[in-house]
Structures are given as structure tokens and as C-alpha cells.
C-alpha positions as a LaTeX table, in Angstrom:
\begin{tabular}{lrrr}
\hline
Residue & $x$ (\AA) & $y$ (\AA) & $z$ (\AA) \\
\hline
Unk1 & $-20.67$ & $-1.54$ & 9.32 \\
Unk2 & $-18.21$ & $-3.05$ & 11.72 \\
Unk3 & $-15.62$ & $-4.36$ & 8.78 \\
Unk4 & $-16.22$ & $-0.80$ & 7.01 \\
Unk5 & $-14.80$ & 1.06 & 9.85 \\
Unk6 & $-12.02$ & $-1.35$ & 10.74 \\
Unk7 & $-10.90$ & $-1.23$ & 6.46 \\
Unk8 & $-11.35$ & 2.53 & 7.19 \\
Unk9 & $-8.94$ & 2.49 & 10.03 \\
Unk10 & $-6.42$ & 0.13 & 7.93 \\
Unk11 & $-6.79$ & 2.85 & 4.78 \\
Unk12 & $-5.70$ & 5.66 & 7.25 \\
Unk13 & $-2.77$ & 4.14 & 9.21 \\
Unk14 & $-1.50$ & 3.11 & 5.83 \\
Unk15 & $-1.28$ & 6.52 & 4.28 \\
Unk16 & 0.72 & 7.59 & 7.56 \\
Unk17 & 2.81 & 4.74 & 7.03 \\
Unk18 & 3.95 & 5.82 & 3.56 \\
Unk19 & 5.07 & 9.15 & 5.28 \\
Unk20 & 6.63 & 6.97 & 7.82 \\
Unk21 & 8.64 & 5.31 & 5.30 \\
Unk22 & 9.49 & 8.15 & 3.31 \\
Unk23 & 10.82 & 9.84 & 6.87 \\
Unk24 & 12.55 & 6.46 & 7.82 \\
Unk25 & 14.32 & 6.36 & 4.12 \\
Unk26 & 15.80 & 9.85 & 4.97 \\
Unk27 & 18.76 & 8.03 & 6.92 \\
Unk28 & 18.35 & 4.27 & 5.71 \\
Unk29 & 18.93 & 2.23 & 2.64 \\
Unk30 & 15.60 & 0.69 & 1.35 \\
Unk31 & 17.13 & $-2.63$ & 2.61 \\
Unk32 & 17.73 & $-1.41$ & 6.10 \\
Unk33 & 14.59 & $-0.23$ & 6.69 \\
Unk34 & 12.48 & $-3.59$ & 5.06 \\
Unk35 & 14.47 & $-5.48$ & 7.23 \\
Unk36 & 14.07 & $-4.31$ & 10.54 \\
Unk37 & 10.34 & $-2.97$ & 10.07 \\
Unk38 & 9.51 & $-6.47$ & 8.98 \\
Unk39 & 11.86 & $-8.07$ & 11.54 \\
Unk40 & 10.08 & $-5.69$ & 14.15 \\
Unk41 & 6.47 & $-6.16$ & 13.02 \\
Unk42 & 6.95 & $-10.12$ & 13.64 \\
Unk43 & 8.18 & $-9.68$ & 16.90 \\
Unk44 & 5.11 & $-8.05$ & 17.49 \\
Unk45 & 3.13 & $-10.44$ & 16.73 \\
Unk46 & 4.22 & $-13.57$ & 18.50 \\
Unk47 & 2.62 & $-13.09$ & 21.19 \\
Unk48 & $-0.24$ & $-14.84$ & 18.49 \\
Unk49 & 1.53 & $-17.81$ & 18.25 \\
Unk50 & $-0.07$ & $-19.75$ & 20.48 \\
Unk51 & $-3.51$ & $-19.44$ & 18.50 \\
Unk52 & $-1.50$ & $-19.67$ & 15.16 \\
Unk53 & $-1.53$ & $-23.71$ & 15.40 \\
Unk54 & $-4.20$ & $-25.92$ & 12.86 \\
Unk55 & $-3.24$ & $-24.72$ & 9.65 \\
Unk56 & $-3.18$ & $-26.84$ & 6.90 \\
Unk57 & $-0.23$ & $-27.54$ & 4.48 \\
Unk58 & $-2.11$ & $-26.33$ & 1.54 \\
Unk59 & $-3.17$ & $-23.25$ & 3.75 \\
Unk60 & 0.50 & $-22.81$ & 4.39 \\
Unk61 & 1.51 & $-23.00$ & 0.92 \\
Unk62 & $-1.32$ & $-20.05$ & 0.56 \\
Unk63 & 0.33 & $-18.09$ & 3.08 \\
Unk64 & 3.95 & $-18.36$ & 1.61 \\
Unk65 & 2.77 & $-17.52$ & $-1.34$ \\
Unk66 & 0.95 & $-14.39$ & $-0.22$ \\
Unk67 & 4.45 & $-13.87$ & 2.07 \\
Unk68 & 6.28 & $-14.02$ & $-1.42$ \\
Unk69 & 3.93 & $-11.37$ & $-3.22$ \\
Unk70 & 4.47 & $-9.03$ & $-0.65$ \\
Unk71 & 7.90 & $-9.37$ & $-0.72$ \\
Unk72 & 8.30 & $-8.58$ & $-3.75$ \\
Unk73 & 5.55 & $-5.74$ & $-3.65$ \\
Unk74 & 7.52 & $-4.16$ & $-0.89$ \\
Unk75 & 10.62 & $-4.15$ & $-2.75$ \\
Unk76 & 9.27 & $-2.13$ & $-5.42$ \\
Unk77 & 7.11 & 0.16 & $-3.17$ \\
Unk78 & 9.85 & 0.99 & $-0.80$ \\
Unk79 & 12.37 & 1.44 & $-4.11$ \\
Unk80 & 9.92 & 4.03 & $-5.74$ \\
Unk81 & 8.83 & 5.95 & $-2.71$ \\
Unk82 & 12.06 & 6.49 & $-2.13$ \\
Unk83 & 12.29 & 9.16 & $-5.47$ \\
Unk84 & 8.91 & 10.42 & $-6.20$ \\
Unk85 & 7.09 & 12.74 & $-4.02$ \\
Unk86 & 4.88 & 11.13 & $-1.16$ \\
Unk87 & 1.83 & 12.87 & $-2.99$ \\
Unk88 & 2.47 & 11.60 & $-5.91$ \\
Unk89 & 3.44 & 7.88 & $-5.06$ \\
Unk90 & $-0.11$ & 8.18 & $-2.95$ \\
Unk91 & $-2.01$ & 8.82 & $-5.89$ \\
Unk92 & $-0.64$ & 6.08 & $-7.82$ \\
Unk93 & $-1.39$ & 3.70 & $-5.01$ \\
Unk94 & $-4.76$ & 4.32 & $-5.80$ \\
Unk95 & $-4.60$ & 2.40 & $-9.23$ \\
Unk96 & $-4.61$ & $-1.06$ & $-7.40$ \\
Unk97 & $-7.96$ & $-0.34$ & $-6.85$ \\
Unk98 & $-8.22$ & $-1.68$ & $-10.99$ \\
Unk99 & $-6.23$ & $-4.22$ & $-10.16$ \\
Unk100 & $-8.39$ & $-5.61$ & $-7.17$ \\
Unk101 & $-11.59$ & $-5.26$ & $-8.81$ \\
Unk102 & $-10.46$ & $-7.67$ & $-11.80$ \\
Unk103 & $-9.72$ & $-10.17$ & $-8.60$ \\
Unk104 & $-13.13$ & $-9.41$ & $-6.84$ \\
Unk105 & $-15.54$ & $-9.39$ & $-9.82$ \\
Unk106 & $-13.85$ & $-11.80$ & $-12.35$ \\
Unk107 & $-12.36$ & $-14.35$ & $-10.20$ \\
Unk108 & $-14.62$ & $-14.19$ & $-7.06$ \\
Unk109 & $-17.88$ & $-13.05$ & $-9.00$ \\
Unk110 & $-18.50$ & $-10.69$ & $-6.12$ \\
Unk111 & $-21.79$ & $-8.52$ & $-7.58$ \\
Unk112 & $-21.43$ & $-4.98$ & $-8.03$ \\
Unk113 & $-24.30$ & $-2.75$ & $-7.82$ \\
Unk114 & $-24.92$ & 0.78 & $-9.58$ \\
Unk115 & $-23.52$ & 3.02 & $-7.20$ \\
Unk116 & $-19.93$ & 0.76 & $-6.80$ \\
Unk117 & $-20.03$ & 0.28 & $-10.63$ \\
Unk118 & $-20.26$ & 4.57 & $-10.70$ \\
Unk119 & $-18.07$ & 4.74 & $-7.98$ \\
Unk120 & $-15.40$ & 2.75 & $-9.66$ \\
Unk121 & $-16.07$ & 5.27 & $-12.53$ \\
Unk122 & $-15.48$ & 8.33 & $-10.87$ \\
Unk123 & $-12.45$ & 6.52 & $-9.28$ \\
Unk124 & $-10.74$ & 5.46 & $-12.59$ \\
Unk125 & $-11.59$ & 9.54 & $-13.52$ \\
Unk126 & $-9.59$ & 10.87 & $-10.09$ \\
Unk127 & $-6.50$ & 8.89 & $-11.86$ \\
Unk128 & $-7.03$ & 10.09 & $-15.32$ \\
Unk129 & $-7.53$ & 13.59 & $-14.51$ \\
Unk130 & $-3.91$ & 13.38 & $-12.30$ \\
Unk131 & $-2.79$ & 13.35 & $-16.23$ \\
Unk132 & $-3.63$ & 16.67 & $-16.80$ \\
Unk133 & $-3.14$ & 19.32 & $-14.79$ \\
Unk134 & $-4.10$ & 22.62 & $-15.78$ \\
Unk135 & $-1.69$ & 24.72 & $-16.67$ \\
Unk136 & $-1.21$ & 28.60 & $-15.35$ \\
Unk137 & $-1.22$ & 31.32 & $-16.88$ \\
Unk138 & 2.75 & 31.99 & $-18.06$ \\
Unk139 & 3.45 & 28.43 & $-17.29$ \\
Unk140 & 5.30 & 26.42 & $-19.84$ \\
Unk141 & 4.88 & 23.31 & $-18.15$ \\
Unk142 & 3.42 & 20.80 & $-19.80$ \\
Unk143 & $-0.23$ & 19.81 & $-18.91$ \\
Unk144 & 0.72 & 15.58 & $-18.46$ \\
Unk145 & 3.45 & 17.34 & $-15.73$ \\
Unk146 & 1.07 & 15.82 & $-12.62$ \\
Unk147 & 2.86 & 12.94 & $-13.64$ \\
Unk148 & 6.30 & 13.83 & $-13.03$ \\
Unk149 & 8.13 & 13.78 & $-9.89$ \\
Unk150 & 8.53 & 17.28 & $-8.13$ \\
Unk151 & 11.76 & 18.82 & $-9.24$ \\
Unk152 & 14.90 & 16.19 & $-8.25$ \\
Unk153 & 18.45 & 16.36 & $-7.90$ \\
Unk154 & 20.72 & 16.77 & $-11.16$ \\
Unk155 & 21.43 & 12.95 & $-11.76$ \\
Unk156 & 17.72 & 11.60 & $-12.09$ \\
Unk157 & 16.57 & 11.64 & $-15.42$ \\
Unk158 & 12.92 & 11.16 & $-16.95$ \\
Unk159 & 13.50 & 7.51 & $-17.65$ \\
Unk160 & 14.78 & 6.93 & $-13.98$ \\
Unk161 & 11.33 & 8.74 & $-12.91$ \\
Unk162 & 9.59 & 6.46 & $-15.57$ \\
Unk163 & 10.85 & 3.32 & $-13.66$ \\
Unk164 & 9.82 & 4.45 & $-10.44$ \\
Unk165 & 6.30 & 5.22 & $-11.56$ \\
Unk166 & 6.33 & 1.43 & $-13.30$ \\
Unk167 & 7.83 & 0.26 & $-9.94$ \\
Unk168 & 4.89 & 1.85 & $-7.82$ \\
Unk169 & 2.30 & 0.38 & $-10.71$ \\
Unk170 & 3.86 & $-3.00$ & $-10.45$ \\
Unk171 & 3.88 & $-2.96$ & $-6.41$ \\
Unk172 & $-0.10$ & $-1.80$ & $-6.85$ \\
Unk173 & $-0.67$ & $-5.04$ & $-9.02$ \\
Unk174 & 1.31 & $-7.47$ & $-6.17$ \\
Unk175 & $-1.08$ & $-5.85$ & $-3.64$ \\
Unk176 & $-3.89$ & $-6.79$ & $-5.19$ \\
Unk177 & $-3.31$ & $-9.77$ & $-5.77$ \\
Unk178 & $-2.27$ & $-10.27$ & $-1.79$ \\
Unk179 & $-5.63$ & $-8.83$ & $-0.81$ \\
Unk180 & $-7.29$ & $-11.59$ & $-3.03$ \\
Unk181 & $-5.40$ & $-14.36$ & $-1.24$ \\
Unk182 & $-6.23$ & $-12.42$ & 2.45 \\
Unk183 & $-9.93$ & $-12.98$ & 1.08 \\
Unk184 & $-9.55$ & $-16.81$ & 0.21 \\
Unk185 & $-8.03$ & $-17.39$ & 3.29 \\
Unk186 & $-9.90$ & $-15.81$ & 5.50 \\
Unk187 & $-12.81$ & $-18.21$ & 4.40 \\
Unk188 & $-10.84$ & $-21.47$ & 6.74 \\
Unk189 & $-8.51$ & $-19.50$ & 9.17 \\
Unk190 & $-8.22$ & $-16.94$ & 11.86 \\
Unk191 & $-7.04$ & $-13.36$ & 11.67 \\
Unk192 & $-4.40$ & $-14.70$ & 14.09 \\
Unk193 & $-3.38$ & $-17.39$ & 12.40 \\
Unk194 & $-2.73$ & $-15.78$ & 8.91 \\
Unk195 & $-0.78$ & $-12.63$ & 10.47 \\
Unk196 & 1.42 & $-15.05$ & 12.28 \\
Unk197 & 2.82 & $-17.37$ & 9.61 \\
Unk198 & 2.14 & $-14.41$ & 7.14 \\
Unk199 & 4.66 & $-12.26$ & 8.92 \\
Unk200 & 6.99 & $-15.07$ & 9.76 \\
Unk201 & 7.61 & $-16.26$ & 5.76 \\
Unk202 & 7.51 & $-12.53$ & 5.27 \\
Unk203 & 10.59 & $-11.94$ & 7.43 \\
Unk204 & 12.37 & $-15.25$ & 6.02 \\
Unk205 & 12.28 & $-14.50$ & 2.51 \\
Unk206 & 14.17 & $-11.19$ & 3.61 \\
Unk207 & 16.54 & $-12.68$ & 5.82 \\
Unk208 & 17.16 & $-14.79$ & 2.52 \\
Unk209 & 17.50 & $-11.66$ & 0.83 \\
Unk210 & 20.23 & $-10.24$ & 2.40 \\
Unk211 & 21.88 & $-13.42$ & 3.04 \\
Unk212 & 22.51 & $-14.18$ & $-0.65$ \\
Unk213 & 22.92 & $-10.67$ & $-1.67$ \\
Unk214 & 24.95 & $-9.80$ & 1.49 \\
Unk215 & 22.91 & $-6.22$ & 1.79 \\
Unk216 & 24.75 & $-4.68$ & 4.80 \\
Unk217 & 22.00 & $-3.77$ & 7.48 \\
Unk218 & 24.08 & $-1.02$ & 10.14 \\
Unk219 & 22.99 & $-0.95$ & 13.62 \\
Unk220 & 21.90 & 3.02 & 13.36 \\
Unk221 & 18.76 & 1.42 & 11.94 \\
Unk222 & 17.67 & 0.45 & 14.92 \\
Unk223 & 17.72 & 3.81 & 16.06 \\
Unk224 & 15.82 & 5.43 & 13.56 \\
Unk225 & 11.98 & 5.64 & 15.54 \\
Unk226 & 10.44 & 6.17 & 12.13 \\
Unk227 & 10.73 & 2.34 & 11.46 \\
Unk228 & 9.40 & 1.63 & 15.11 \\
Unk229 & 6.49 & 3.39 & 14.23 \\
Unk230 & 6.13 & 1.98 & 11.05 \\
Unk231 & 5.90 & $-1.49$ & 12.37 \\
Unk232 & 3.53 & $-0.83$ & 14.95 \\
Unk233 & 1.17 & 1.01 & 12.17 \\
Unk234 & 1.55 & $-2.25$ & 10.07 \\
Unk235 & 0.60 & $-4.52$ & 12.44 \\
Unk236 & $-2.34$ & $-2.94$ & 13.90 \\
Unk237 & $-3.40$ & $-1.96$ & 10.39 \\
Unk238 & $-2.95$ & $-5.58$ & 9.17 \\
Unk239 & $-4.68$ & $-6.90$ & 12.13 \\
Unk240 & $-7.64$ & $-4.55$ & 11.24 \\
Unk241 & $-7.79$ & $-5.95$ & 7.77 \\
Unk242 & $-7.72$ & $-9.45$ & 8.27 \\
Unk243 & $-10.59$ & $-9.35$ & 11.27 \\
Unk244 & $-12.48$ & $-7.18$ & 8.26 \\
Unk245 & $-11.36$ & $-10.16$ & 5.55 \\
Unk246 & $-13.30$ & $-12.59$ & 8.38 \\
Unk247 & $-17.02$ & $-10.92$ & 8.12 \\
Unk248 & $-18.82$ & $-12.83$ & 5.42 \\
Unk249 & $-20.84$ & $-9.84$ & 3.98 \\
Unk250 & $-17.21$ & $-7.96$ & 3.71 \\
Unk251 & $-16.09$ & $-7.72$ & $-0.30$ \\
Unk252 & $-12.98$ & $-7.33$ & $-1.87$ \\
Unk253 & $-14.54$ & $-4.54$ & $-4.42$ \\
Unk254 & $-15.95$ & $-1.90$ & $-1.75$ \\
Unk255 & $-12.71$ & $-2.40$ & 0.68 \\
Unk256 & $-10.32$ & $-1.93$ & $-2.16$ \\
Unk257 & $-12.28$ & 1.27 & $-2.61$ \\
Unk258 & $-12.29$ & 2.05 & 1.45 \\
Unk259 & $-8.29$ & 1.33 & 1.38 \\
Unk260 & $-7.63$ & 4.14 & $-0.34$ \\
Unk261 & $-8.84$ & 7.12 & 1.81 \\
Unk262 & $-5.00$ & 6.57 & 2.84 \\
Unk263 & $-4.32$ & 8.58 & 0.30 \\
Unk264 & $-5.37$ & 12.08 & 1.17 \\
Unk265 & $-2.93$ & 11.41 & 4.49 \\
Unk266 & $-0.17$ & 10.88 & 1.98 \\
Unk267 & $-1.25$ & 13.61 & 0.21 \\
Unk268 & $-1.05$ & 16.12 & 3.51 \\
Unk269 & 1.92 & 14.88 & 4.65 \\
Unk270 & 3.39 & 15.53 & 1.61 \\
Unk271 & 2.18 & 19.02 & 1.45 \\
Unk272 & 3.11 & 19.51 & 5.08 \\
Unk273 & 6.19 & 17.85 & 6.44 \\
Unk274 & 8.13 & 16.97 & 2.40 \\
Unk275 & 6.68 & 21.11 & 1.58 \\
Unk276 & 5.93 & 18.92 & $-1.82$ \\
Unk277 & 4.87 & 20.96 & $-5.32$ \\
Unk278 & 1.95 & 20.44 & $-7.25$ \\
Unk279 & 0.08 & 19.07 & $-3.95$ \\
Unk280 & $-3.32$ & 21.25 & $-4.59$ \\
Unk281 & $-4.01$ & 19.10 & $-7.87$ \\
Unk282 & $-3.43$ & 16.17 & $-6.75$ \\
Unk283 & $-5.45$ & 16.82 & $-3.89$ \\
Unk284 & $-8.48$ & 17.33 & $-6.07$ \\
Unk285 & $-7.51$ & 14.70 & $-7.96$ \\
Unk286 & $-8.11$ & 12.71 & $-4.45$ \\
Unk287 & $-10.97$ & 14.00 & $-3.77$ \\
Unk288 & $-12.62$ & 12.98 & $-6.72$ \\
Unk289 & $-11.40$ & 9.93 & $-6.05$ \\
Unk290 & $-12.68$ & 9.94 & $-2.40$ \\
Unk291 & $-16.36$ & 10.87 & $-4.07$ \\
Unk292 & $-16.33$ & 7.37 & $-5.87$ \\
Unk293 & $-14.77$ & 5.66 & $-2.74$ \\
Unk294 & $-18.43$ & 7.09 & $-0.94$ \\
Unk295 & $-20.35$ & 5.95 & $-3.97$ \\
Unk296 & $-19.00$ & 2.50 & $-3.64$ \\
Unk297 & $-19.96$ & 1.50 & $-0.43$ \\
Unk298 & $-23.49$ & 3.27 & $-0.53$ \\
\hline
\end{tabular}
């Protein structure tokens, strides 16, 4: 039970961190704030160095490449939560859940029981039915509308939305496949060890980054609290995770599902602090979602 709770606790600070970023994007450039919430988060964590040491080269190689996936992830997270609706982006997180259960079953041969093989159904149903909202009465919206972002400024079009939706997809597919490496390594190293040299390629390949592309990072970024808060959700989060990735009965297929009760706190906050449209659906939509979540780790 111990690894259920602390996946639990990782699922919840991340839906507060999408609101974080969303809030932290308000006055930053996606750039700005990846920078110095990664920057921040590995500061954070070096007081782990000393228990980082005995890693392999081949575990290192692991690690950067896990480093690399996220960067890229992150990148198109950061670059599609930045136009759609917190809500919305929340519920489309939840489709990584596919994603990771290809990893877990196919390439791990974790088994999956009844109730996490119905519970993946009822999941994969909470994303279909965000399709099609019912329409009310006198409402000429379209029913697929659940789909689109909440009304936007002038300039974005539907294929600009289109790309952001394909950006959050793609950054669901890059997680997954980063929570299948957290599982392989886990096997051989400590939760210490893999946050430290995770977070410390992590914050190279984006000091790279900006380096080659010569992204201008301005010092009122370090004022904005929302990042500050942001890295100190990651890193506890994170820390959570890997010590769950450590237990030997822990699987990739039920946390996947645990990961994303996260998104009814995206959901709220979008409701409640963005005053977000179309909320109530996708709500529901969550909900269902939630019910195969429980199912799965019955």
C-alpha cells in the first residue's frame, strides 16, 4: 500500500503543477520558465549528491537517455499548455496512460488482472466520451467541441489548436516512455541516485538549448514564485515516484493508472482560478476516468 499512496501523492502534486505552470507562463516565455524550474529543481537536489556515487556507465547512459526524453517531453508540454485550457490539456494527459500500458504489458510482461484490464476500459471510455459532449438545447456547437480549446484570441486558428493537442499527445507518449526507463532502473539504483544525475543531464541539455539557440532568459523570472513552487512540487513529487519505482510488487500498469488522479486538480483549477468553459464535462469525463483508475488497483 505504501508505493500506492506515495504514486497517489506524485498524481496530485502533479496536477497542481500544471496550474503552476500555466500561472508561471502568464509572465514568462516557455523557455524562461523550463529553465529556471529545472535549474531550480537541481539545486534542490544536491544535497543527494553525496549518495549519488556507484553508478554504472551503462546506467548513466540510461539516465541521459531518460534526461533526453524528458526534455523533449517538456518542450512540448510546456508549448501546448501554454494555449489550451488547463482542463482540457489535463484530460489529454490522461492518454499516456495507453501509452504506458503498451510499455508495462508488452515489453515488461507485467500481468494484468480483470479488474485493471476493466479499469483500463472504462479509462480509454473517460477519453472517448471527452469527444462528445452533449449538446444544449439552442446550442449550435458541435458535439466533438470538448475537443477544442475554450474560446482564444483572434489570431489562433483550428490548425494552431490541432498542433497543440498533437503537442500534448506527443509529450504523453515521451512520458511514458520515461516512466518505463524509471522502472528499469529502479531494479540496480537508488531513488537518490537516479534523481541526481537525472536532474543534472536534465538541466544540461537545456543549458545546451539556449546556448545554441541563444533563447534570452530575463532576470524577472526569477521573481515569478509560481516557478519556485513549481520546482519544489517536482522534486518532492519525483522523489515520491522513484522511492514507489523501488518496491518490487509496484507496476508500471496500476501507477500509470494512480498518476492520473492529477487530473481532476487540473480540472478545478481550471474551473476555479482560469474561470475555464466547458469544465462540468470534462469533469465527468474525469470521473469516469477516476472509476477505472479505482478498478485498476483493486
Amino acid at each position: 500500500m505504501t508505493w500506492i499512496l506515495l504514486v497517489l501523492l506524485y498524481g496530485l502534486l502533479k496536477g497542481a503543477r500544471e496550474i503552476a505552470k500555466k500561472k508561471a507562463m502568464e509572465t514568462n516565455s516557455v523557455m524562461e520558465v523550463l529553465v529556471v524550474y529545472t535549474l531550480l529543481s537541481f539545486l534542490f537536489v544536491i544535497p543527494q549528491a553525496p549518495e549519488a556515487g556507484g553508478v554504472t556507465a551503462q546506467q548513466l547512459a540510461f539516465i541521459a537517455l531518460k534526461s533526453f526524453v524528458i526534455f523533449l517531453a517538456w518542450i512540448c508540454s510546456f508549448r501546448s499548455l501554454k494555449k489550451l485550457p488547463v482542463s482540457l490539456f489535463g484530460i489529454l494527459d490522461l492518454s499516456r496512460v495507453l501509452f504506458a500500458t503498451f510499455f508495462g504489458a508488452v515489453i515488461l510482461g507485467e500481468d494484468m488482472g480483470p479488474w485493471q484490464v476493466a479499469g483500463l476500459i472504462v479509462v480509454c471510455a473517460g477519453l472517448v466520451m471527452l469527444k462528445f459532449r452533449p449538446r444544449k438545447a439552442g446550442n449550435a456547437q458541435k458535439a466533438d467541441g470538448a475537443l477544442t480549446a475554450d474560446p482564444a484570441p483572434a489570431q489562433e486558428t483550428a490548425p494552431a489548436t490541432t498542433l497543440y493537442v498533437i503537442l500534448a499527445l506527443l509529450s504523453c507518449m515521451l512520458n511514458a516512455v520515461s516512466g518505463f526507463l524509471d522502472k528499469v532502473l529502479m531494479k540496480d539504483i537508488t531513488s537518490a541516485q537516479l534523481q541526481f544525475w537525472y536532474m543534472l543531464f536534465l538541466i544540461s541539455f537545456y543549458l545546451i538549448y539556449v546556448l545554441v539557440t541563444r533563447e534570452k532568459i530575463r532576470s524577472s523570472v526569477w521573481k515569478n514564485w509560481w516557478v519556485w513552487l513549481l520546482a519544489i512540487m517536482f522534486v518532492i513529487g519525483d522523489k515520491a515516484l522513484f522511492v514507489a519505482n523501488g518496491y518490487p510488487e509496484s507496476k508500471i500498469t496500476v501507477m500509470t493508472l494512480i498518476k492520473q488522479s492529477g487530473c481532476i486538480v487540473a480540472i478545478l483549477g481550471g474551473k476555479f482560478i482560469f474561470k475555464e468553459k466547458n469544465t462540468t464535462w470534462r469533469l465527468i469525463c474525469a470521473l469516469v476516468i477516476i472509476a477505472g483508475i479505482v478498478m485498476g488497483v483493486v
